[in-house]
Structures are given as structure tokens and as C-alpha cells.
C-alpha positions as CSV (number, residue, x, y, z in Angstrom):
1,X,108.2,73.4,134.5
2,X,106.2,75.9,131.7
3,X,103.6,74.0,130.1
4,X,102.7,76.8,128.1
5,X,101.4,76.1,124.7
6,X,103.1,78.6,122.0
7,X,101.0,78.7,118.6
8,X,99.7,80.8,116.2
9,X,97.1,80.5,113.6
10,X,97.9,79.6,109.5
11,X,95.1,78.7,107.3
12,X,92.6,78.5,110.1
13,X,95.1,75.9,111.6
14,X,97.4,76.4,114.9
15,X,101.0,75.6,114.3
16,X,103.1,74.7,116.9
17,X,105.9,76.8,118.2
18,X,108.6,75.1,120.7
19,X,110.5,78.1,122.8
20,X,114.5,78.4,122.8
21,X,115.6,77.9,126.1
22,X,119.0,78.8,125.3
23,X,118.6,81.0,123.0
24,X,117.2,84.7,122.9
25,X,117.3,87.8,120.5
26,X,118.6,91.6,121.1
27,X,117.7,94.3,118.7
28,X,119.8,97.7,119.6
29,X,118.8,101.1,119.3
30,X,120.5,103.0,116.3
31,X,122.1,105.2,118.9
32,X,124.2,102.5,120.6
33,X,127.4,102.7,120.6
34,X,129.3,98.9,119.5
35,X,131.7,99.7,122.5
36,X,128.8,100.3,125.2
37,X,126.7,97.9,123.7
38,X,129.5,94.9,124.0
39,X,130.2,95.9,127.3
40,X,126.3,95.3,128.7
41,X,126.0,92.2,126.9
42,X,129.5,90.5,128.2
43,X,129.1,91.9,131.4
44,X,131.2,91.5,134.6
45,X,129.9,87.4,135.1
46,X,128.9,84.3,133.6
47,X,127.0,86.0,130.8
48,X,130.4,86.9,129.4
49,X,129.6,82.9,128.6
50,X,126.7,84.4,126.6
51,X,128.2,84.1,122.7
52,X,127.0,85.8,119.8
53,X,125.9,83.0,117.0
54,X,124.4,85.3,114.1
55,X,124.5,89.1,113.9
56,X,121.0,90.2,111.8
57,X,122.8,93.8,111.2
58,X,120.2,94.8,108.5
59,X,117.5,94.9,111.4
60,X,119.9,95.7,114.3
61,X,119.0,92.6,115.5
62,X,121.6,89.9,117.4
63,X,120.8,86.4,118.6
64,X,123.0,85.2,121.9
65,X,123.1,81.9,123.3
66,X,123.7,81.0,126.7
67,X,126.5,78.8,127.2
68,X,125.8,75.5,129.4
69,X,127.8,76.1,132.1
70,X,126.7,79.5,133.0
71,X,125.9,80.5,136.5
72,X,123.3,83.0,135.7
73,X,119.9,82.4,133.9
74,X,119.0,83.3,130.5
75,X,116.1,85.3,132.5
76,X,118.4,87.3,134.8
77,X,120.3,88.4,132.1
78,X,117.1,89.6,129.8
79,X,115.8,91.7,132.9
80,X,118.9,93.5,133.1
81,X,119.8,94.0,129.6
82,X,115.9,95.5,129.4
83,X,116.7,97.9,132.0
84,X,119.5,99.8,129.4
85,X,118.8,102.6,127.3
86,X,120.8,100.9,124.6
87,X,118.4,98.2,124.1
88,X,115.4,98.7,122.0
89,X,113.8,95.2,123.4
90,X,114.2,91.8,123.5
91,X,112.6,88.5,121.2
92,X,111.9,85.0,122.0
93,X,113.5,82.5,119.6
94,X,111.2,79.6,118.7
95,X,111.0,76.3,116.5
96,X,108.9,75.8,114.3
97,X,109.7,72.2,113.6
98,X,113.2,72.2,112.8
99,X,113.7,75.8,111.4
100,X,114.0,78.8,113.7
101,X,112.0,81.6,113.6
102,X,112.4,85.2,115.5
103,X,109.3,87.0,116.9
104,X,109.7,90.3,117.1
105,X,107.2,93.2,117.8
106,X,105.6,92.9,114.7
107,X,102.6,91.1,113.3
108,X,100.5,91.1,110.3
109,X,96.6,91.2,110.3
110,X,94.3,91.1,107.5
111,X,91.0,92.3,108.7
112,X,87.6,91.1,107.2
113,X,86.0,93.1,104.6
114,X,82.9,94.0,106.8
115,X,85.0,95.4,109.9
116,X,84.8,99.0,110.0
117,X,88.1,101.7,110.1
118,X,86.6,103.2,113.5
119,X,86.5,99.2,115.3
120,X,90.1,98.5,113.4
121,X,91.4,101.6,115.4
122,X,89.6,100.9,118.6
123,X,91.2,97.2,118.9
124,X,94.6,98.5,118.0
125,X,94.3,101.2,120.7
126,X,93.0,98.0,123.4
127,X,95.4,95.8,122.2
128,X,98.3,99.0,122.3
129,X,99.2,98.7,119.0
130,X,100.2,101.0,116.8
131,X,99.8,101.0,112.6
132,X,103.4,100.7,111.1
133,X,102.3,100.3,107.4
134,X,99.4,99.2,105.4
135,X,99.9,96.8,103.0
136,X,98.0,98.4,100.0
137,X,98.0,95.3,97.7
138,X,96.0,93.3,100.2
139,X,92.8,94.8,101.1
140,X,91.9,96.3,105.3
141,X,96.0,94.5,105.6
142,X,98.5,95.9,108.0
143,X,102.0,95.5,109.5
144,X,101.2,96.7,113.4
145,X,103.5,96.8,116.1
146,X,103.0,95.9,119.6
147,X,104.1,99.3,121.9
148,X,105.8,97.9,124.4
149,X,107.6,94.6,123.8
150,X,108.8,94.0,126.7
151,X,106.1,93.7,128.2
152,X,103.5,91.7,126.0
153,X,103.6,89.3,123.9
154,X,103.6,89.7,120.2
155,X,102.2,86.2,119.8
156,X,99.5,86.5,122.3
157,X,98.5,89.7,121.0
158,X,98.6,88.4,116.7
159,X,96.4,85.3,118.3
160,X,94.3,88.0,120.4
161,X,93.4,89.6,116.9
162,X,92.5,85.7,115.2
163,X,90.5,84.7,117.8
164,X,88.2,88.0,117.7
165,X,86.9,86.9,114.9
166,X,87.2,90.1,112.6
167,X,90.3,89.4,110.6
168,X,91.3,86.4,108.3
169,X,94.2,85.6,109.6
170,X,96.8,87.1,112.2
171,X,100.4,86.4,112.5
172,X,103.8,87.0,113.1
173,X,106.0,89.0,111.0
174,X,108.6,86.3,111.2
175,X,112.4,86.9,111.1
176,X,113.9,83.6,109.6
177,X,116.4,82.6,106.7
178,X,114.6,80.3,104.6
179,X,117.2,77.6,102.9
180,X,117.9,77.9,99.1
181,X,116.6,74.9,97.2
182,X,120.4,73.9,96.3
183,X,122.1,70.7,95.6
184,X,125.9,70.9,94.8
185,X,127.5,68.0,93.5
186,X,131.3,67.7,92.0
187,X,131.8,65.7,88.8
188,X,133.5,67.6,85.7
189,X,132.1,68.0,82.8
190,X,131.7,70.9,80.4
191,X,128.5,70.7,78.5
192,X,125.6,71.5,79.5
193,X,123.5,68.5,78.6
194,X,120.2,69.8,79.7
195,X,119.4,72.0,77.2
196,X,119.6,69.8,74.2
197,X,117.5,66.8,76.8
198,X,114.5,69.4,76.5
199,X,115.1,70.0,72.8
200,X,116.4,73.1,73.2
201,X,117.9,74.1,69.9
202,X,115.4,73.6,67.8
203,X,113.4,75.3,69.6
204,X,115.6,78.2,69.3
205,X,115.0,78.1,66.1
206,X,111.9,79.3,66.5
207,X,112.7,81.8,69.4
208,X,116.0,82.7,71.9
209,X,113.5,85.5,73.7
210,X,112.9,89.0,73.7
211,X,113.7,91.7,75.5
212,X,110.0,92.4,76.6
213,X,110.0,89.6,78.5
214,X,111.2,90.3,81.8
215,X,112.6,87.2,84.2
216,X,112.8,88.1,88.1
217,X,115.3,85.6,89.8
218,X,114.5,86.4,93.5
219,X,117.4,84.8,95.6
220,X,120.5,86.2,97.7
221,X,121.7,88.3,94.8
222,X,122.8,88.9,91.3
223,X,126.4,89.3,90.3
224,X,125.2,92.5,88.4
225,X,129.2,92.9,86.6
226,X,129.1,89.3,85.3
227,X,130.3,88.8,81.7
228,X,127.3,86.5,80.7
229,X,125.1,89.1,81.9
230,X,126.8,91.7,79.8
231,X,124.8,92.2,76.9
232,X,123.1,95.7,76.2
233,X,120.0,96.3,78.5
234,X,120.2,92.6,80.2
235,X,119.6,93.8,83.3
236,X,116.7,96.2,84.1
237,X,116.7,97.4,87.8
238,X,116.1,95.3,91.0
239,X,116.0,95.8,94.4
240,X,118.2,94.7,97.9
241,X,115.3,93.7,100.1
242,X,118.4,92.6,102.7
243,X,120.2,96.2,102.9
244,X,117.2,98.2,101.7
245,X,118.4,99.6,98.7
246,X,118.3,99.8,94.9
247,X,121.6,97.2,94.6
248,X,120.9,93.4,94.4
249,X,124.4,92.3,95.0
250,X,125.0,89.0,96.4
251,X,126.9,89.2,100.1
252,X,129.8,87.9,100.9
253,X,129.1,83.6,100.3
254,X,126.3,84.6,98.0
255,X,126.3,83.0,94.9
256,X,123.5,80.7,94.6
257,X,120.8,83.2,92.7
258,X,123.8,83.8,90.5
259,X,123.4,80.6,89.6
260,X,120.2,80.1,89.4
261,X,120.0,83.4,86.9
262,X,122.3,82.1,84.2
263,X,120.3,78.7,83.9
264,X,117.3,81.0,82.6
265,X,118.9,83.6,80.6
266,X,122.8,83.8,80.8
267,X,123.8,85.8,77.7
268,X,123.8,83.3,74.1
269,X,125.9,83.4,71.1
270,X,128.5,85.7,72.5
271,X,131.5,83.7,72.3
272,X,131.8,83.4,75.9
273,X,130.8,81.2,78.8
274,X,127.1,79.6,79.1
275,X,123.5,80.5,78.0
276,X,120.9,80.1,79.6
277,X,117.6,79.1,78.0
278,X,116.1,82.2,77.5
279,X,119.2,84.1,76.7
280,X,117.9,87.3,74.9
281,X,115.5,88.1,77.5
282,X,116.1,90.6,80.2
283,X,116.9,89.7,84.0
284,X,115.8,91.3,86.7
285,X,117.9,90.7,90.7
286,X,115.5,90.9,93.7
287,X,118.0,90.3,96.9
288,X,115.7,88.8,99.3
289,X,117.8,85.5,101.0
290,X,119.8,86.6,104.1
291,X,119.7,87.8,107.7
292,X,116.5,89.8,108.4
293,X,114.2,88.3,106.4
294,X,110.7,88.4,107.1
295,X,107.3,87.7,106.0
296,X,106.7,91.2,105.0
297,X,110.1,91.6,103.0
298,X,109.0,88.3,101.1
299,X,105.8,90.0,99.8
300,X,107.8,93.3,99.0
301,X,109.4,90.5,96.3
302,X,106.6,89.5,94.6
303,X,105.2,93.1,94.8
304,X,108.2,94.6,93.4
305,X,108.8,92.3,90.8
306,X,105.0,92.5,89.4
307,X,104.8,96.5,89.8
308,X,108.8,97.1,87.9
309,X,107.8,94.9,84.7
310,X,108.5,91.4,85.5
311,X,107.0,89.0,83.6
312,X,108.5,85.6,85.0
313,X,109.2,85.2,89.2
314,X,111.7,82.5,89.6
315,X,111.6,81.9,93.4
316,X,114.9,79.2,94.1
317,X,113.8,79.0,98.2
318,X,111.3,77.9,100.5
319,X,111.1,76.3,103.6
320,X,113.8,74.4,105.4
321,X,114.2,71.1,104.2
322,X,113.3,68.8,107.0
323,X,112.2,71.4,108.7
324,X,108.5,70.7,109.8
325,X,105.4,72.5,108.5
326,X,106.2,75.7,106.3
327,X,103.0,77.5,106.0
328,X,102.8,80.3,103.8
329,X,102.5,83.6,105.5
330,X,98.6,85.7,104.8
331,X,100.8,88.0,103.7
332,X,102.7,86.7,101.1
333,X,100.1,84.6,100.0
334,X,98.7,88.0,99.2
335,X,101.3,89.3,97.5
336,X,101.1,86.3,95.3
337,X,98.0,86.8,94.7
338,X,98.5,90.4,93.4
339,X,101.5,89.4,91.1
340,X,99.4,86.5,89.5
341,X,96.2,88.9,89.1
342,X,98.0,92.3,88.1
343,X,101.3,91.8,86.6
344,X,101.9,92.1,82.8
345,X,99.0,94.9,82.9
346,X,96.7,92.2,84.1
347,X,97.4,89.0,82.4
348,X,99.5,87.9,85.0
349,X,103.2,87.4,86.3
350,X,103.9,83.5,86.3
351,X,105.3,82.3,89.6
352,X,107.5,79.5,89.7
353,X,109.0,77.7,93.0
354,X,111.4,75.3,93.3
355,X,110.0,72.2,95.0
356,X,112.3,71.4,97.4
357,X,114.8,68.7,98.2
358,X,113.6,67.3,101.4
359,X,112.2,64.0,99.2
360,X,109.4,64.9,101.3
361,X,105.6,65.4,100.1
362,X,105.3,69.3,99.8
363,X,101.4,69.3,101.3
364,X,101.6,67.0,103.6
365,X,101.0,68.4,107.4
366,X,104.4,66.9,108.5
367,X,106.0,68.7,105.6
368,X,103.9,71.4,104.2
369,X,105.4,73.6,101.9
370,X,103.3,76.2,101.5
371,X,105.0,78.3,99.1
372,X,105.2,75.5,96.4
373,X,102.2,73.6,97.0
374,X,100.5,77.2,96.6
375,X,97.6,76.8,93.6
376,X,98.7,80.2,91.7
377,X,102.8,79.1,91.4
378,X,104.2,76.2,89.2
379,X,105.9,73.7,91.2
380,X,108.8,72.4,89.6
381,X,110.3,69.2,90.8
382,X,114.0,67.9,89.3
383,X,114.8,64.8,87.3
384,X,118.6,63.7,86.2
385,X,120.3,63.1,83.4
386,X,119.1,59.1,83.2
387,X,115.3,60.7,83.1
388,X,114.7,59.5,86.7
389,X,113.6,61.0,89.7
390,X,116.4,62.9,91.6
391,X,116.3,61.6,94.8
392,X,116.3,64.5,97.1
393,X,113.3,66.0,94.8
394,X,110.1,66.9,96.5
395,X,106.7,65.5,95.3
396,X,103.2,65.8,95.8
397,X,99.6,66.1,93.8
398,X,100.8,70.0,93.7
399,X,103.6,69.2,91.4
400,X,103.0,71.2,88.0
401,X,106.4,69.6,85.8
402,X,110.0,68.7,86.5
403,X,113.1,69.9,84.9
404,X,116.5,68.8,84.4
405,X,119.2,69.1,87.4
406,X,121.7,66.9,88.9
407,X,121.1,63.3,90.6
408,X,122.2,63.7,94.2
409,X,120.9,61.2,96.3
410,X,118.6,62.2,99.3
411,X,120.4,63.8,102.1
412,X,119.5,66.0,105.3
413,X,119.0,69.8,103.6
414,X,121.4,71.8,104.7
415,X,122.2,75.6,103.2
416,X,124.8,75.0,100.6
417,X,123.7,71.5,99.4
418,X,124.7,67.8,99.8
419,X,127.6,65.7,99.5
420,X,128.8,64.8,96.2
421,X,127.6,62.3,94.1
422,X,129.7,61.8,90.9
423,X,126.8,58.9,89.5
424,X,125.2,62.1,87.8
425,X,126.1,64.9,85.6
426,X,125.0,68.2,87.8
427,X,124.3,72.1,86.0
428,X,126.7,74.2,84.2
429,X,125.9,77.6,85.1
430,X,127.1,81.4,85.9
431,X,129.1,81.8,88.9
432,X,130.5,84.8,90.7
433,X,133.2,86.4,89.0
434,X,136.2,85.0,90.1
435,X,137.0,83.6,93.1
436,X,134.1,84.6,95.2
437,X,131.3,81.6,94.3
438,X,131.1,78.0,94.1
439,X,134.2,78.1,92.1
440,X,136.9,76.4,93.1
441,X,135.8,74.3,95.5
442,X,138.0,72.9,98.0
443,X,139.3,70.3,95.7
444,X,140.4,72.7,92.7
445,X,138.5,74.7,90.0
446,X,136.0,73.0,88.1
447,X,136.1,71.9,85.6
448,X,139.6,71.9,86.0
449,X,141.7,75.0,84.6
450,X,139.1,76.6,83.7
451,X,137.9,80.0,84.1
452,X,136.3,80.6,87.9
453,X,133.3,82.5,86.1
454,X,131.0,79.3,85.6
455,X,130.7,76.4,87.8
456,X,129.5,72.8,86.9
457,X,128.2,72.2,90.1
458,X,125.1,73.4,90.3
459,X,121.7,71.2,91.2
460,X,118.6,70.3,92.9
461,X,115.2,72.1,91.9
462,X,116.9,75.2,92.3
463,X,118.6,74.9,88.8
464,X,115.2,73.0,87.7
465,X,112.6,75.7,88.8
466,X,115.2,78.5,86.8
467,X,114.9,76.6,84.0
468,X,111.3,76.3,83.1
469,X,111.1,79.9,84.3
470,X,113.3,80.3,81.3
471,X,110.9,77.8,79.1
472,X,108.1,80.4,80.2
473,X,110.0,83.3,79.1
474,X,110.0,81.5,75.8
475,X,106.7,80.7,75.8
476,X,105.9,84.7,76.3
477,X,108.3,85.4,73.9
478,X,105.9,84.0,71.4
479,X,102.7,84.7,72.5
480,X,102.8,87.8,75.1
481,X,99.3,88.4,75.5
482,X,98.9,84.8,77.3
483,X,97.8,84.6,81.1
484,X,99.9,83.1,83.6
485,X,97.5,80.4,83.8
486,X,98.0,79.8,79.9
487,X,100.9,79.4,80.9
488,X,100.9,77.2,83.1
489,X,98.9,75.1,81.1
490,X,101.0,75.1,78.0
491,X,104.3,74.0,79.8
492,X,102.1,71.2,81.5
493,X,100.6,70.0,78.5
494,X,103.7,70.2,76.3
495,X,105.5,68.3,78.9
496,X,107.4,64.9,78.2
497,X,106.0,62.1,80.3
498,X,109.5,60.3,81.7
499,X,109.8,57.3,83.6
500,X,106.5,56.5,82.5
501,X,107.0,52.7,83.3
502,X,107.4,53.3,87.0
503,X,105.0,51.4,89.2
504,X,105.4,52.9,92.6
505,X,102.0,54.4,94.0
506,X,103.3,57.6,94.7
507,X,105.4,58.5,91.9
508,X,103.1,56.6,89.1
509,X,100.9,58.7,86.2
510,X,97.2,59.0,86.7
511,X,94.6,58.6,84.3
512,X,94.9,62.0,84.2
513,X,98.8,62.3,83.2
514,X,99.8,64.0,86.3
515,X,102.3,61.9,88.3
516,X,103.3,63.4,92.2
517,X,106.5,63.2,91.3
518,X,107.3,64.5,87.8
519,X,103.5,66.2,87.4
520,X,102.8,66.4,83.8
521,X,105.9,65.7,83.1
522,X,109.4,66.9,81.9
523,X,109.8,70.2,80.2
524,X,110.0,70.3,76.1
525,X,111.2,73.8,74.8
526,X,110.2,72.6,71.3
527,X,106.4,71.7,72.3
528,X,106.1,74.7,74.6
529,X,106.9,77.3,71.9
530,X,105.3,75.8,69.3
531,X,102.4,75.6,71.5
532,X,102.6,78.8,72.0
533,X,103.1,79.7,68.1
534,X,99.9,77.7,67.8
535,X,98.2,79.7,70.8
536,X,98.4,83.1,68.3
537,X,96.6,81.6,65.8
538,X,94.6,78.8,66.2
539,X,90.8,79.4,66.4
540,X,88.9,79.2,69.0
541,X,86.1,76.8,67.7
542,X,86.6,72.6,68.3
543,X,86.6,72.0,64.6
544,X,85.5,68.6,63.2
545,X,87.1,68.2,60.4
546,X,87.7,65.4,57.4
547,X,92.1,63.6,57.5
548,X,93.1,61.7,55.0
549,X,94.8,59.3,57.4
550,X,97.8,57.0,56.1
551,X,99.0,53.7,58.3
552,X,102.3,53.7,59.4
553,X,102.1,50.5,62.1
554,X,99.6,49.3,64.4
555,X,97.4,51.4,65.3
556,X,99.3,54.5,64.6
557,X,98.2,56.5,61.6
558,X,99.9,59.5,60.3
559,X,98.0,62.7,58.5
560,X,99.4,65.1,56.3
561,X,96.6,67.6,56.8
562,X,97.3,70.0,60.1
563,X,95.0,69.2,62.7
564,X,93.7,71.9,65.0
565,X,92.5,70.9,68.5
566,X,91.0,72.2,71.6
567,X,91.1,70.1,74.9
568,X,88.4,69.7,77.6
569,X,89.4,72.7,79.9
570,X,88.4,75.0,75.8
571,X,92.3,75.6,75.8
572,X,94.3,75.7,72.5
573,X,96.4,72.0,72.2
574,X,98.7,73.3,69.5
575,X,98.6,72.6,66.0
576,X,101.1,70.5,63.9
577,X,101.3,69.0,60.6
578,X,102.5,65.4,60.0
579,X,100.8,64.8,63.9
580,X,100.4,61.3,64.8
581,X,96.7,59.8,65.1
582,X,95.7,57.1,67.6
583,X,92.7,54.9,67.1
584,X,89.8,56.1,69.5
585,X,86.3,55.3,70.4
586,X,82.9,56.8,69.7
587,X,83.8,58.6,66.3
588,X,86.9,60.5,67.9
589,X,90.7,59.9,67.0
590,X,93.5,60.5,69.2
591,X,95.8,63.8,68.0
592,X,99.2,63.5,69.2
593,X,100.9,67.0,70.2
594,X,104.4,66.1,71.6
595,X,103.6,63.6,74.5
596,X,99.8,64.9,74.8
597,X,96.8,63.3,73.0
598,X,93.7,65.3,72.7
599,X,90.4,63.8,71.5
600,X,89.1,65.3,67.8
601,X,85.7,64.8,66.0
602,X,86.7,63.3,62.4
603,X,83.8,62.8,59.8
604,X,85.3,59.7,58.7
């Protein structure tokens, strides 16, 4: 029996890897003919019981499993098939709690800042290695490659490299398909009752977006020809991470970022179909979701994205669902990082991820997410349309705000979402154009008779994390020059507190506002933009000031001077006239801005 331990290091940490026994992964030579190449996999005997169960075309890459009843061993057959001139190598498939992940030959080390080019190049040439890119957004970074895979392990080898101590972290250049965070659910309707629950026309009022503000919806494609997307100069260039070229066009059962695109800025006021909140800002397509992906091609998103003008990254995937421990990668952590510090010439790219809808705590070992519990995204988290919870939502203390999405009930994750639950009213959104999305489903179009361009089944905190991207487009609309961590901070502090009478120790609000389920709360267009009006020209001084203050109940007062405030953390509040004042303690009244209170000096 092998007892072998598989691991590699995240975060200091060892994760666990359980091997495939079943299961293995052939990557082909360009050169191989599909004829020649059939014939040495099916072979003359029981591996003809062998059966292909995902071709990864992108990266020439198939996975076989071995059928139970086969005569001869998984290993027999890799020691043949390694002997061909057809094959370039073979990978080991392993679990990383419930989600599969391919090793291949490649790994990704980030050396320490004091290691030296000439001791780099002298364990790569020990270790026979060889250089395949650096990554030149993350300092002494590099994708290597181990020369002969056949031969030696690409997981010893990344944990060789950690356990030198000379680099920060080490590890594989995974090949997986991370799940979309999607919920479907079926029940008709036509409206699309989010936008006005976040107070979203008057908040156009004040703003429907610009075109400077840029929205990236990374995901498994844009439906580039759609007529909601149609509007001069709506979409700027993006990129096919999956094919490797300049077209972002979903594949074939691709419609999810589609979706996800039309809840932030679908086209408004065009006589046609949906908007999306942000409608007269421009969308970017960043095809990342499908077979091949990888570590590296995840931070070649965020790199992209920050380095072609985005201003917004709306990141609708994660994890699998259920899937154990989901650590983010060194790498893309670092890619992250250089969005967050260097897009928007320096202010910032503001990274948003959907939560997940696991109902599972998104930092707890068990159930790490690493991608949404990361400290430089927003983590959005979904509540329905009776301002509750959705069940399936994730939660945690790294839960920035919620949004609006459907109500489905908890359910094992799976790719294209959960059994319906017709108790609450899902998305309306974009499709694909025509038949080739969500639209019709099984049962008929929906709603019924109506166009196949726009489905009302979309959900989960993959519509939710789209939408307060789109609330952040908003906000930059207004006020461009703001960091990302501005922000952040405005669409947390503008936030709605819902649910606020719920008692259960997880989900409850803290002292300090922030509840692990909803964080600050529920997004408020109305509050965010004029928050960020207020951000342009507020000053930067706490004022104390003299309000002529007028009782309208209680101990609710109402002034009709504006107040002017500046929280704890020396951030702009907002400013408003006609605010509401609470009684406070120690010579300070309560402003109220929206559903925040911030403390203000009066004289009297």
C-alpha cells in the first residue's frame, strides 16, 4: 500500500493532496497525429477500457480513466504510453479536497528578495529546471519547468525549492476548472426588482456612468455581438486567456459571464432588453473559465485587466463549492496585488469576488476561500428579495457587503447551479443571443414568449458580486481620482444594514456594524454616489460646527443646516442636508448618512 504523503506548501501551510488512482493525465506533442495518437491510447487490450472523460485541447492535454474491470494497471499503461514519441509526458491527477487539480511540469517560485541571480540559476540547474517565463509584476517570480517529467516529480521538486528556504512560497502551476459562483433558479417574472431595492433610480439621477470608467467581467466569456452591448464604444478590447487570443467569446455552454456582464452595465435607455446598473460605462471580456486553466493564466487576468484600462475587476468564480481548502495561489495573490497597487495610474483597480455559495465560512480551514477572503478584494455575499440571507451564500469576518440575487436554498455546488426554487424572485439579465444560453431552459423560454436574449434566471453571488462592481463604477463615475480602498470604504459605509433583528451568533451585527453574513450591509446606489459626490468636495478638516436642531420624535432631531463629517479611520462620511441627528454622549451628536451614524463635535 503507498503511504506516501502528497502536499505542497500555501501560506506557510501544507495542503493535502489525495492521488487519483484511476485517473491519470496525457499531454501530446503538437506533432501527433489524432489517428496515431488514438491508436496508442486504445491499444490492442484492456486499456481500450481506458475512456476519455475531458479533453483540455487548449493545452494538449487529455485526462483518461481506467475502467474498473480492466486487466491491465493504470501503471503498465503509463510506462508504455511514455515510451512513444507522440507523447510529450504524463500528469498525476490529485484532490485537493473535493476539487481536482492537474500537476503538470510546471511550478511557480517566488524567490526572497536577498537571494542572488547567480544561486537562483545554480538551484535551477541542481534541481534541472529550466526558466519558462518571469513573471515581471511580482518581484525574483518565475514559471519554471521541470526537464524531464517523467522522471521527477513536479511536486517534490516545487516543495524542494520551499523547503530551501530562499523563496516565499513554491507551488504548482495548477491545471483545474474553478466552478462559477452561479445559482439558477426558474420562476417568471419580468422586472428586475433589484435595482429599484438598492435605490437605483434616483441615484441615476445623479449618475448612469461614464465611459472612463472601465468594468472588467472576468468569467468564461462575453457574447461580444449582444444587442444590450451595442452601444458605441461599449466594449473596449479583452482577451481569451482559454484559446490564447484577442477574442473573449464564450464556448459552446458558456453563458454565465454573459450574464454576469449585463447585471453591471447592460446598455440603458435604448428601448431594448435590460440595463445593467452602470449602463453607460464601458465593458471589458477577460475569458478565463474553461479547460486549461491554471494559476498562472489566473494572474495573466488581473494583469491584463489593470495594464488595458480597467478600472473595476468583477471576478464571478472561485473555488469549488464544497470543495475543501481553496488557497489562493503566490501567484495570483501577486497579481492582485499589482492590480490593487498600479491600476488606474496608481490609485488602484477595485477587485470584487463573489463569495461563494457553499453556505460555508470562506476563511475557515475546512473551507478556505482564498480568493474572496483575500484583504485587497471586496467580498460580496447575496441577500433575496425578502432582505434575508440567501441560503447557499457564503459568510465570514471577510465579508465586505451583500447585494441582491435570488433565494435558492443551500444545495451541493455544482457548475450550472441548483435546483429551482420558485419561493424567490431570481436576476433578470443578458443572455446569449438566441438559443445558445440559459435561455429556454428545458421547460420553455423564460419568461415565457419572450425574446431568448435575456434570461430571468440568473442568481447566487455571481449576479451579487456584478452588481456592486456596477455600484463601484458609479461611485468612480463620480469621483475618479478615489483609491480602491476609498472605495471600498464608501460602498461599506453607504451600505443598508438588513435583517438587522437577527440574533444568530454568526450572522448577527457587531458593535462595529459588520455582520459575517451581510458585512456592512446591503448595497445603496443612492448613498454610494452621493458619498462619492460628497468625497469631491468635502474638506478634509473634522469641523465642529453650531445646528440649529428641530425635534421631530424621540430622540430624533432633524437639522436644516448641512453637516459635514469625517469618521475615525479621517475618511470623508458624506454630506447631506436635512440629515437626521441622534442624541450622543460627551458633547457629540449622532449624524445620520443613509444607514451610517458618525460622531460630530456641536458647540451646543
Amino acid at each position: 500500500m503507498n503511504t506516501q504523503t502528497y502536499y505542497y506548501s500555501a501560506d506557510g501551510l501544507p495542503i493535502i493532496l489525495e492521488p487519483a488512482t484511476d485517473t491519470l493525465a496525457i499531454v501530446y506533442k503538437d506533432t501527433a497525429p489524432a489517428k496515431d495518437l488514438e491508436k496508442l491510447i486504445r491499444g490492442d487490450d484492456q486499456l481500450a477500457k481506458l475512456i476519455t472523460s475531458r479533453e483540455l485541447t487548449e493545452r494538449n492535454l487529455v485526462l483518461y480513466k481506467r475502467s474498473p474491470t480492466a486487466r491491465t494497471s493504470l501503471d503498465a499503461f503509463v510506462s508504455r504510453i511514455q515510451q512513444s514519441d507522440l507523447i510529450a509526458y504524463t500528469c498525476p491527477l490529485y484532490f485537493r479536497g473535493q476539487t481536482p487539480v492537474i500537476v503538470s511540469d510546471e511550478f511557480i517560485v517566488a524567490f526572497k528578495p536577498e537571494v542572488q541571480a547567480t544561486a537562483i540559476a545554480i538551484m535551477n540547474a541542481e534541481s534541472n529546471v529550466e526558466i519558462v517565463q518571469e513573471v515581471d509584476f511580482a518581484p525574483s517570480t518565475f514559471l519554471l519547468r521541470v526537464m524531464t517529467p517523467n522522471q521527477q516529480s513536479t511536486l517534490t521538486t516545487a516543495n524542494r525549492y520551499f523547503e530551501s528556504g530562499q523563496v516565499e512560497y513554491a507551488e504548482p502551476n495548477f491545471i483545474y476548472v474553478p466552478a462559477p459562483k452561479f445559482v439558477t433558479n426558474d420562476p417568471l417574472f419580468g422586472n428586475q426588482w433589484h435595482l429599484p431595492r438598492i435605490q437605483t433610480e434616483p441615484a441615476w439621477d445623479i449618475t448612469r456612468g461614464v465611459p472612463d470608467v472601465v468594468i472588467a467581467v472576468v468569467d468564461d466569456g462575453l457574447d461580444l455581438d449582444h444587442e444590450d452591448f451595442a452601444s458605441p464604444g461599449k466594449i473596449v478590447p479583452g482577451i481569451d486567456l482559454v484559446g490564447g487570443d484577442a477574442n473573449p467569446r464564450p464556448g459552446l455552454g458558456d453563458a454565465h459571464g454573459t450574464a454576469a456582464a449585463g447585471v453591471a452595465t447592460a446598455d440603458g435607455n435604448n428601448g431594448i432588453g435590460v440595463s445593467g446598473l452602470a449602463p453607460r460605462c464601458r465593458l471589458m471580456g477577460i475569458r478565463l473559465l474553461g479547460t486549461g486553466m491554471s494559476n498562472l493564466t489566473e494572474s495573466q487576468a488581473f494583469r491584463f485587466a489593470s495594464d488595458n484600462g480597467a478600472s473595476i475587476i468583477s471576478n464571478s468564480w472561485g473555488p469549488t463549492d464544497g470543495g475543501g481548502p481553496g488557497p489562493l495561489p503566490g501567484i495570483v495573490r501577486a497579481a492582485i496585488d499589482y492590480a490593487a497597487n498600479n491600476g488606474r495610474g496608481g490609485l488602484g483597480c477595485v477587485i470584487l469576488f463573489a463569495a461563494g455559495n457553499g453556505n460555508e465560512h470562506i476563511s475557515a480551514p475546512a473551507t478556505l476561500d482564498g480568493y474572496a477572503s483575500y484583504h485587497r478584494v471586496i467580498a460580496v455575499a447575496a441577500v433575496n428579495d425578502q432582505n434575508v440571507r440567501s441560503g447557499y451564500s457564503d459568510f465570514g469576518p471577510e465579508v465586505n457587503i451583500c447585494a441582491p440575487s435570488d433565494g435558492t436554498s443551500a444545495q451541493p455546488a455544482i457548475w450550472r447551479g441548483f435546483p429551482p426554487d420558485s419561493s424567490t424572485l431570481a436576476i433578470f439579465t443578458t443572455d446569449r443571443m438566441g438559443a445558445a444560453g440559459y435561455n429556454p431552459p428545458s421547460s420553455g423560454t423564460d419568461p415565457a414568449g419572450a425574446a431568448l436574449n435575456y434570461t430571468g434566471t440568473f442568481g447566487g453571488t455571481s449576479s451579487a458580486c456584478p452588481l456592486a462592481a456596477g455600484l463601484a463604477a458609479l461611485v468612480l463615475s463620480i469621483a475618479p481620482d478615489l483609491t480602491e480602498q476609498q472605495v471600498r470604504y464608501i460602498l461599506e459605509a453607504t451600505a443598508d444594514k438588513v435583517d438587522e433583528a437577527n440574533a444568530d451568533p454568526v450572522g448577527r451585527y457587531q458593535a462595529s456594524g459588520h455582520s459575517q453574513w451581510y458585512g456592512y450591509g446591503r448595497v445603496n446606489a443612492l448613498n454610494a454616489v452621493r458619498g462619492a459626490r460628497s468625497s469631491v468636495s468635502d474638506s478634509d478638516e473634522i469641523q465642529s460646527i453650531t445646528v440649529t436642531l428641530r425635534r421631530i420624535g424621540g430622540d430624533r432631531f432633524v437639522s436644516d443646516k448641512v453637516i459635514q463629517a469625517i469618521d475615525a479611520r479621517q475618511r470623508r462620511a458624506g454630506t447631506a442636508a436635512q440629515d437626521f441627528i441622534r442624541g450622543g454622549s460627551d458633547g457629540f451628536l449622532r449624524a445620520e448618512f443613509g444607514s451610517r451614524f458618525d460622531e460630530i463635535e456641536v458647540d451646543s
